[in-house]
Each structure stands twice: as C-alpha cells, then as structure tokens.
C-alpha positions as CSV (number, residue, x, y, z in Angstrom):
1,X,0.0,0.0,0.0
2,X,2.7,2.4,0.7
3,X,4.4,1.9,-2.6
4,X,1.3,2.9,-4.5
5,X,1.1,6.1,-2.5
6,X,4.6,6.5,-3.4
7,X,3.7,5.8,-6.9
8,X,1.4,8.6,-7.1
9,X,3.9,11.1,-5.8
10,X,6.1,9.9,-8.3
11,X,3.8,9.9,-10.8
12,X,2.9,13.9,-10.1
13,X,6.4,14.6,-9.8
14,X,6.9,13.1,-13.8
15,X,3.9,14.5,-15.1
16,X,4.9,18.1,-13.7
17,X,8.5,18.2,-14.8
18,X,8.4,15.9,-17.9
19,X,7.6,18.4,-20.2
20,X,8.2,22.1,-18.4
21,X,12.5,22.4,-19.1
22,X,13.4,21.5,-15.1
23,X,14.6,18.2,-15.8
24,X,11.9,15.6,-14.4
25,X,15.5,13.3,-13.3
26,X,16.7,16.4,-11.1
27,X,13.5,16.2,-9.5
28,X,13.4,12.1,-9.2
29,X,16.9,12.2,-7.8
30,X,16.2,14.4,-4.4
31,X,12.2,13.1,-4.3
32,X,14.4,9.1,-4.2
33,X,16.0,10.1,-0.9
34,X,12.9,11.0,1.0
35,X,10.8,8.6,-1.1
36,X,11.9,5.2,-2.2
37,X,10.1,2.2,-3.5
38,X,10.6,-1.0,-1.7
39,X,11.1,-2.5,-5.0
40,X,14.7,-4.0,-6.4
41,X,16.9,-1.4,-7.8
42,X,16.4,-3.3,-11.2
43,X,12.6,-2.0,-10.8
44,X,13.7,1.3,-9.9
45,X,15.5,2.3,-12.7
46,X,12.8,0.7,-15.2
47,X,10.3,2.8,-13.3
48,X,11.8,5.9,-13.2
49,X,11.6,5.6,-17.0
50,X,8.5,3.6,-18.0
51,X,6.8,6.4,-16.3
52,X,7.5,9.0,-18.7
53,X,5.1,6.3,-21.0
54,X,1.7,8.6,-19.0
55,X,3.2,11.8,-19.8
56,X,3.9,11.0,-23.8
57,X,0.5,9.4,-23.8
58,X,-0.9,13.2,-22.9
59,X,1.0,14.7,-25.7
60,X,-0.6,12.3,-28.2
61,X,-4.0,13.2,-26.6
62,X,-3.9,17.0,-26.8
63,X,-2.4,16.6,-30.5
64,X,-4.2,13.7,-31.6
65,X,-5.8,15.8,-34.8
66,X,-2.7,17.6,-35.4
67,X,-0.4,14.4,-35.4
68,X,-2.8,12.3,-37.2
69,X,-2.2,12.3,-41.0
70,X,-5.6,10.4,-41.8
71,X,-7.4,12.5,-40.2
72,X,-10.7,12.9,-42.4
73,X,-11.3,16.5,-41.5
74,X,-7.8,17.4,-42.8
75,X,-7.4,18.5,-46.5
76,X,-5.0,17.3,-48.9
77,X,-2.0,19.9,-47.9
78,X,-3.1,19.3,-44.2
79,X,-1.9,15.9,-44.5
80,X,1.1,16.0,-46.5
81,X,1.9,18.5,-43.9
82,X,1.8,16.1,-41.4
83,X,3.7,13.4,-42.8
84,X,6.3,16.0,-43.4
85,X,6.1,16.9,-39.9
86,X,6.5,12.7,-38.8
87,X,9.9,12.8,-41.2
88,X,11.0,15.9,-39.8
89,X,10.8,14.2,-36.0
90,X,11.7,10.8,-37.0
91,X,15.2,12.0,-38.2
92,X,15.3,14.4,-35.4
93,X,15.5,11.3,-33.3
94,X,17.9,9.8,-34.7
95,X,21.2,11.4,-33.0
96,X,19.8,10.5,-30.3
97,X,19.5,6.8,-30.7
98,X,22.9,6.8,-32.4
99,X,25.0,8.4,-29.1
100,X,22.3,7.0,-26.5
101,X,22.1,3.0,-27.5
102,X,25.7,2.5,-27.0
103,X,26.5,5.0,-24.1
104,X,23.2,4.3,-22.2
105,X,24.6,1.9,-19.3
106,X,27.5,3.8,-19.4
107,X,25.8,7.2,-18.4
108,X,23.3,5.5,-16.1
109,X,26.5,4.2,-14.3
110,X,28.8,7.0,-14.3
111,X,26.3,9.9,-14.9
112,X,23.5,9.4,-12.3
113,X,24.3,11.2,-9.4
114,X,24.0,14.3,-7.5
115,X,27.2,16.1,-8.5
116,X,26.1,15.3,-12.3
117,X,22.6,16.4,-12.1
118,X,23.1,19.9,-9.9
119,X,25.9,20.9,-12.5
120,X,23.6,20.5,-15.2
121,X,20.5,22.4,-13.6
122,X,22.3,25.3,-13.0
123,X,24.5,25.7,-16.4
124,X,20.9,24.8,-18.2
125,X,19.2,27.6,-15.8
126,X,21.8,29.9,-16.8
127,X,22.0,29.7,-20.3
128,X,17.9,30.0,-20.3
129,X,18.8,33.1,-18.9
130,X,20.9,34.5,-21.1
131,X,19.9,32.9,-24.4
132,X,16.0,34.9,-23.2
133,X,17.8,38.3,-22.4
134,X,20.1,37.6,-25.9
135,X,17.3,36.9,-28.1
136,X,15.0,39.7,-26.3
137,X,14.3,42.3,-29.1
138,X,14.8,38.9,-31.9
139,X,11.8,38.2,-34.3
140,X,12.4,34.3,-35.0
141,X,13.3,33.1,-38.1
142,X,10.8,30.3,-37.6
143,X,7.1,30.7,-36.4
144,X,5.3,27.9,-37.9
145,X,6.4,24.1,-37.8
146,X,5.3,23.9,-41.1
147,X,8.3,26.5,-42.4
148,X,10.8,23.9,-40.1
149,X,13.7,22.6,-42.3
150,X,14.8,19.5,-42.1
151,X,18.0,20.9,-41.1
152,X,16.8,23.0,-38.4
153,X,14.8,19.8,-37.0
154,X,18.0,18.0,-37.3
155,X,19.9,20.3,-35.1
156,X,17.1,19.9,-32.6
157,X,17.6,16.6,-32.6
158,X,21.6,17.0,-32.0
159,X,20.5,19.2,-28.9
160,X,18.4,16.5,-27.7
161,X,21.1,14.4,-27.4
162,X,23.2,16.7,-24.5
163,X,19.8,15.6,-22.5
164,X,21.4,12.1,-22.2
165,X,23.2,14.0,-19.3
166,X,21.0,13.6,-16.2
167,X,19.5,17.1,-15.0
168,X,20.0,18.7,-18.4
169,X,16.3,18.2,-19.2
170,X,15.2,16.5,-22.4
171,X,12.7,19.6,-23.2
172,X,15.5,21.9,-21.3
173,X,17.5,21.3,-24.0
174,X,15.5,20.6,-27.3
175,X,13.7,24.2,-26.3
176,X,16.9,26.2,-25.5
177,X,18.8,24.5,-28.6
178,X,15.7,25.4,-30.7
179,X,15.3,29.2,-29.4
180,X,19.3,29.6,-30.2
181,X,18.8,28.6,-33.8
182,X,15.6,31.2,-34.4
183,X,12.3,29.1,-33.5
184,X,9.8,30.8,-31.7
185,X,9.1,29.8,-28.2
186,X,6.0,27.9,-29.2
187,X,7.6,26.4,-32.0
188,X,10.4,25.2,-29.9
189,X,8.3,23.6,-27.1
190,X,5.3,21.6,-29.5
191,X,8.4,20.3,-31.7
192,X,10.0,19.1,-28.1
193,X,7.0,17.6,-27.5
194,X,6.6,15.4,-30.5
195,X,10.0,14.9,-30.7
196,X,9.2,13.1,-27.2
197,X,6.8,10.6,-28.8
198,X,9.4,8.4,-30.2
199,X,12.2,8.8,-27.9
200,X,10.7,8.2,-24.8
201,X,8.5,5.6,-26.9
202,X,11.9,3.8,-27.3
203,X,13.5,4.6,-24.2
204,X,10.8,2.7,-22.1
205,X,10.7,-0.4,-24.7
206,X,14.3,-0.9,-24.4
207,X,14.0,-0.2,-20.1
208,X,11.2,-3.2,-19.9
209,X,12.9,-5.3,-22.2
210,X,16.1,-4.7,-20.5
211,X,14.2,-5.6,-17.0
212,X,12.1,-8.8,-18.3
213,X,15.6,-10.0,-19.8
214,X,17.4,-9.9,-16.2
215,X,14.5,-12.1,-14.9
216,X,12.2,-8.9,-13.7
217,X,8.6,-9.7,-13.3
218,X,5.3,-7.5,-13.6
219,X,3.1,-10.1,-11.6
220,X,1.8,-8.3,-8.5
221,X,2.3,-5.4,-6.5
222,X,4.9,-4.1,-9.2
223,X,2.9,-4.5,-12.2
224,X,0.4,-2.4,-10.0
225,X,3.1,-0.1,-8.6
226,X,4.0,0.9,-11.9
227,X,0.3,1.3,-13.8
228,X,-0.3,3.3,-11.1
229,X,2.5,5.6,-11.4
230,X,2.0,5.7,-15.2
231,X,-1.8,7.2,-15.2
232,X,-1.1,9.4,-12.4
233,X,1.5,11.1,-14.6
234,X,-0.9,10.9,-17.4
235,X,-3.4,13.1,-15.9
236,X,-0.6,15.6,-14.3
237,X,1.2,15.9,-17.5
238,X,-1.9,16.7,-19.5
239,X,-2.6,19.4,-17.0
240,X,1.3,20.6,-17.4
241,X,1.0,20.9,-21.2
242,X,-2.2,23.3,-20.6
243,X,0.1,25.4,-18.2
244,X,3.0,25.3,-20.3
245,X,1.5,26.3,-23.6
246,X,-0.8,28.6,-22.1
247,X,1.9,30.5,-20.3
248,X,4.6,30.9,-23.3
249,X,1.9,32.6,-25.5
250,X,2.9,35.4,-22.8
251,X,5.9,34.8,-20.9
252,X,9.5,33.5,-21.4
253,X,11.5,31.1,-20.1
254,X,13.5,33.1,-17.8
255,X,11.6,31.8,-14.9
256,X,12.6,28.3,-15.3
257,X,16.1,29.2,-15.7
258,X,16.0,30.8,-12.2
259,X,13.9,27.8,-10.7
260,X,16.9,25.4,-12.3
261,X,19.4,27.5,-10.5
262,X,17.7,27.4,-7.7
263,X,16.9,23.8,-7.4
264,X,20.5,22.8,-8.7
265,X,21.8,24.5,-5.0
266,X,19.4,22.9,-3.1
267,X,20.6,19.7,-4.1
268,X,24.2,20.7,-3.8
269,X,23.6,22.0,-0.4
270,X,21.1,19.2,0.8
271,X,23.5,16.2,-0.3
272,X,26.8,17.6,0.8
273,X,25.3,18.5,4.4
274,X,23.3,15.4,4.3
275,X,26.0,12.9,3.5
C-alpha cells in the first residue's frame, strides 16, 4: 500500500517536470532520498523511465488531430503537412539513438548522481537566462512548424542528445537549442514535445525489455506499482502541457532558468550537508 502512495507522488512529480525544461530526473533524484520504492533497484530504474510512458500518452492526446495524418477533416495539404512533420521528428530522433544505445549503461553508471545532475541544472538555468535576455528584441526566423527545415529539425535533434546528461532536461535542451537557432518559443516547445513521442517511446521499450531480460517480473504489487505511477503522470502531464503552452503565449522562459538555478543548490547544499 505504501508503494502505491509512493507511486502517485512519483507519478505527479513526472507529469509536472516531464515536459516544463526543469529536468523531471533532477527532480526524481532528491524526491528518491525521501521517497523510495521498496522495490529491487532493477525496478527502480525501469520505473523511473516507464513512467514517462503517461506523460507521452498526454502529448498524443492534446495533438491527436494535429499528429494524425488520416485524419478525415484534414485537407490534402493538411496531411502532406503532417507526414512532413512525422519525417522531420523521426530523423530528429535519430542522434539521439545513435550516441544513447551504446553509451546508455555507461551514463546511467557513471552519470547518475547528485554532482552530475546539480551541475547540469544550473549551467541549463543559466544559459535560459541568457539565451531569453540575448534573443530579447529577436523576431524568430521560424514561427510555424510547417516553415521547419529538415536541417533546423536536425539540429534539434543534436540538442536532444546533450539531455542524455541527467539534470540537463530533455525539453530543457530541445527548447533552448531550438530558441538559439531562431524558433519561436511555441515552436520550440510543440516540436520538443513530439519529438518526445518516439524517444521516450523507445527509451521505455528498451528499459522493460532490458528488466524482463534480467529475470524482472510485472506479476503483483509491481505491475500495480507501476500502472499506477503511469496514469497518475498521465493526468498531471496533461494538466502541465495546458500550463506550459498557455503560459509561453505570454511569458519567457526566464523563470525556469531561475527555478533550475535554484533547485540545482538545493541539491548541492542538501547532499553535501546530508552525507
């Protein structure tokens, strides 16, 4: 029974920072020290990434229409524009899958920890800063997903891959990259979100199948454990989308850089007084 509870905090934990560029592992990594799941380590690190599943299932949701190229109330050009847009996130993806396969248990080994994650939530936080007051007075070159090029989406994709670093934030760095080669902020963040559909599609495939190959089992209390955690973040994340998009039409992303900083110290000072 406690593990579900704890599910559930973990659950609104992902579906809050999945999406909003405060890195959802910064957030994982403090919440483990006052909450951890009386499950195997094994389980652990499967669920802190199968999760993530509930929060891309809100993205596909809320853009069902627009992601859907059959889609029988879409014209002709509506739907070659949307195909266009699938290629354009597809090979977005792809740096990402050719750095992250081979180095993934590498970076989960020698990457994961405190001194890794803080580092990266402050640089991120500052550069938000910067890159916000920089482009200030900037029209951006792009506007409209549909005026992306392929090469701009292809550079996106290259930023994604820096997120392979815990605490840099997947959307923390697909935005910011984005923003620094001339999208506009609401460009930047619905590509980051579809570019999330396949990543963290294939992240969590290759997590489970990594877990059911080392003899890890879904029968139970886990299997319950987990589902829970999963539609919990669902229903969070959807509500974090609406806040997100809602509040760029108005506001920049300054705020988050200072919220980054400012969690980034907290863990410094709360592990090296702590341990």
């Amino acid at each position: 029974m406690f593990d579900i509870i704890k599910a559930i905090i973990l659950g609104i934990v992902e579906g809050i920072t999945e999406f909003l560029p405060i890195s959802s592992t910064g957030h994982l990594v403090l919440v483990d020290e006052f909450i951890k799941l009386q499950q195997s380590k094994q389980f652990i690190d499967m669920f802190n990434v199968v999760i993530q599943l509930g929060a891309i299932m809100a993205v596909v949701i809320i853009y069902f229409h627009k992601l859907n190229p059959w889609s029988p109330k879409k014209s002709r050009l509506e739907k070659k524009n949307t195909w266009t847009l699938w290629k354009k996130v597809i090979i977005a993806v792809i740096p990402s899958v050719v750095v992250g396969l081979p180095l993934n248990d590498w970076m989960d080994e020698h990457l994961m920890n405190w001194q890794v994650v803080s580092a990266a939530l402050i640089i991120y936080g500052i550069l938000f800063i910067i890159i916000e007051n920089h482009n200030k007075d900037t029209t951006p070159r792009y506007a409209d997903l549909d005026t992306l090029p392929y090469s701009t989406a292809i550079a996106i994709g290259i930023c994604q891959v820096l997120s392979l670093v815990p605490g840099t934030s997947r959307s923390g760095s697909t935005i910011l990259g984005a923003i620094t080669i001339g999208t506009s902020r609401y460009v930047a963040t619905e590509f980051s979100f579809f570019l999330a559909i396949p990543t963290m599609f294939g992240a969590s495939f290759l997590k489970l199948l990594k877990y059911f190959m080392h003899g890890g089992s879904l029968a139970g209390l886990p299997g319950i454990v987990l589902l829970v955690g999963v539609v919990v973040s669902f229903v969070v994340a959807y509500l974090s989308i609406r806040f997100l998009l809602n509040y760029i039409k108005k506001n920049d992303f300054k705020a988050f850089g200072w919220y980054r900083i400012i969690l980034g110290i907290v863990v410094i000072g709360y592990f090296m007084l702590v341990h």
